[in-house]
C-alpha positions as CSV (number, residue, x, y, z in Angstrom):
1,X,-5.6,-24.1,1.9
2,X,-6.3,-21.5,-0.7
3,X,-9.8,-22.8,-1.1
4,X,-11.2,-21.7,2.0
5,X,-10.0,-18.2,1.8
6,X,-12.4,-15.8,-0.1
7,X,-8.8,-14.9,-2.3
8,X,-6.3,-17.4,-3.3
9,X,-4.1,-14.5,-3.9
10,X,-3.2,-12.1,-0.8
11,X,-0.8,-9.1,-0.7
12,X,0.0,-8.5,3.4
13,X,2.6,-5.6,4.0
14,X,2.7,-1.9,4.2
15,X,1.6,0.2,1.7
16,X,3.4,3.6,1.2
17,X,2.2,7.4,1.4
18,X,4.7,8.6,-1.0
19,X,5.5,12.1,-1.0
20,X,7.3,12.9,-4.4
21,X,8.8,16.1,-5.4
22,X,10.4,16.7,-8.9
23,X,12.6,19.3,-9.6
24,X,11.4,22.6,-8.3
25,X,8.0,21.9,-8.3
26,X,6.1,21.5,-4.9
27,X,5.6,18.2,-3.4
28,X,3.0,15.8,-4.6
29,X,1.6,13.3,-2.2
30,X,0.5,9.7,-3.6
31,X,0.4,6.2,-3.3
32,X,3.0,3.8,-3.3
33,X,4.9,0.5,-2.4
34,X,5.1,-2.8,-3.6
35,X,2.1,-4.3,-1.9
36,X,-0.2,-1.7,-4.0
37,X,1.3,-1.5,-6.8
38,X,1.3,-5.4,-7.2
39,X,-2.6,-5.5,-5.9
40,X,-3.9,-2.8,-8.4
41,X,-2.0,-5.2,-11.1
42,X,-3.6,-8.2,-9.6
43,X,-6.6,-7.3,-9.5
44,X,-6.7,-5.4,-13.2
45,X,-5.9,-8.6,-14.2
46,X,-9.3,-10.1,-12.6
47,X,-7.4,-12.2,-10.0
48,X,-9.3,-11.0,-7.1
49,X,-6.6,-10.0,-4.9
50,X,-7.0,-9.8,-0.7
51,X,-4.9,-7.3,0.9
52,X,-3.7,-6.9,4.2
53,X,-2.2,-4.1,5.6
54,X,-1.7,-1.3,8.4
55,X,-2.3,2.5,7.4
56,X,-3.8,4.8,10.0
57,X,-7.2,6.4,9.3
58,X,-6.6,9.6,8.1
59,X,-4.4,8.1,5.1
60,X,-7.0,5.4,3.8
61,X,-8.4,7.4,1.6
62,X,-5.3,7.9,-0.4
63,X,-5.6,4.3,-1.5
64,X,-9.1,3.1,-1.4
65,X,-10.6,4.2,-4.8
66,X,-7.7,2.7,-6.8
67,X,-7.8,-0.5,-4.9
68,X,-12.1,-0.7,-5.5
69,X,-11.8,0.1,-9.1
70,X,-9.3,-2.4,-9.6
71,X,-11.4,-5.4,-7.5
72,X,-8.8,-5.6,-4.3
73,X,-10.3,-6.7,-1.5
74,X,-8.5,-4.5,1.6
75,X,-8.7,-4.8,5.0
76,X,-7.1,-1.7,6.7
77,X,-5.7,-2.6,10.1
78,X,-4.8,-0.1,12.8
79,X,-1.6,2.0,13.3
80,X,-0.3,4.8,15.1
81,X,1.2,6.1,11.7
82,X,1.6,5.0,8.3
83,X,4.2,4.3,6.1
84,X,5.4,7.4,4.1
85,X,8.5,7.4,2.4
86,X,10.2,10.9,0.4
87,X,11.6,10.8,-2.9
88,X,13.2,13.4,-4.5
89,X,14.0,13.6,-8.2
90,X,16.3,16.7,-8.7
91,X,15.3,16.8,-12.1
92,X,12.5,15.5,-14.2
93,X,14.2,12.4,-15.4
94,X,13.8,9.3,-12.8
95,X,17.2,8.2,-12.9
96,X,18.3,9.7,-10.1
97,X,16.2,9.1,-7.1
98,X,17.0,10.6,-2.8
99,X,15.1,8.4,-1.1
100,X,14.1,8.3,3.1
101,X,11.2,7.0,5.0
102,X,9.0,9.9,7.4
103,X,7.6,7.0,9.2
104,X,6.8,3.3,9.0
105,X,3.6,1.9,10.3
106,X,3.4,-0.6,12.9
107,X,4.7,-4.0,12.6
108,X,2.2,-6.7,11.7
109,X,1.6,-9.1,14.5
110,X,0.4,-13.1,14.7
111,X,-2.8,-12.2,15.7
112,X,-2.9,-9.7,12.2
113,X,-1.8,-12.7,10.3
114,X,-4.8,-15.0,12.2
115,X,-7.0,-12.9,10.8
116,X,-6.2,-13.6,7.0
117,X,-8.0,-17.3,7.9
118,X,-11.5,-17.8,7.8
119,X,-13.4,-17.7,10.7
């Protein structure tokens, strides 16, 4: 039940190391995907959000000061590589959008999801 977890409100899935390039100019690396986006909006709205998801070491840091200033709770589990997916905007208008994932982190597992319960 909700009232034995330190959240009521959890986010679990895969957040996204975006690499976006617009037009000409060079690629910009950033975060992305829905489980971020929708914890950074949780949390801005003072609901305390949990997160759970899998990015690998070297990428945390990508994500970590937006998820603090906006109150997430994370908990970063272990992968041998993290999400990133490519998008390419030929021009500087969004409506047009290539799209193709570099890699996707490992797959969450029962014991991952055992952990979202309190001990």
């Amino acid at each position: 039940p909700p009232s034995t977890m330190s959240s009521s409100l959890v986010f679990l899935g895969h957040i996204s190391c975006d690499v976006n390039t617009i037009g000409n100019d060079p690629p910009v690396r950033e975060p992305g995907g829905g489980v971020y986006y929708g914890a950074v909006a949780a949390g801005r709205l003072r609901a305390n959000p949990r997160v759970l998801t899998k990015v690998n070491d070297a990428d945390q840091s990508l994500f970590t000061h937006t998820f603090t200033d906006a109150g997430c709770t994370v908990t970063y589990l272990p992968t041998s590589c993290s999400t990133s997916c490519c998008n390419v905007f030929p021009s500087a208008t969004s409506d047009h959008r290539v799209q193709h994932y570099a890699s996707i982190a490992d797959p969450f597992t029962r014991d991952d999801l055992e952990s979202l319960l309190p001990a």
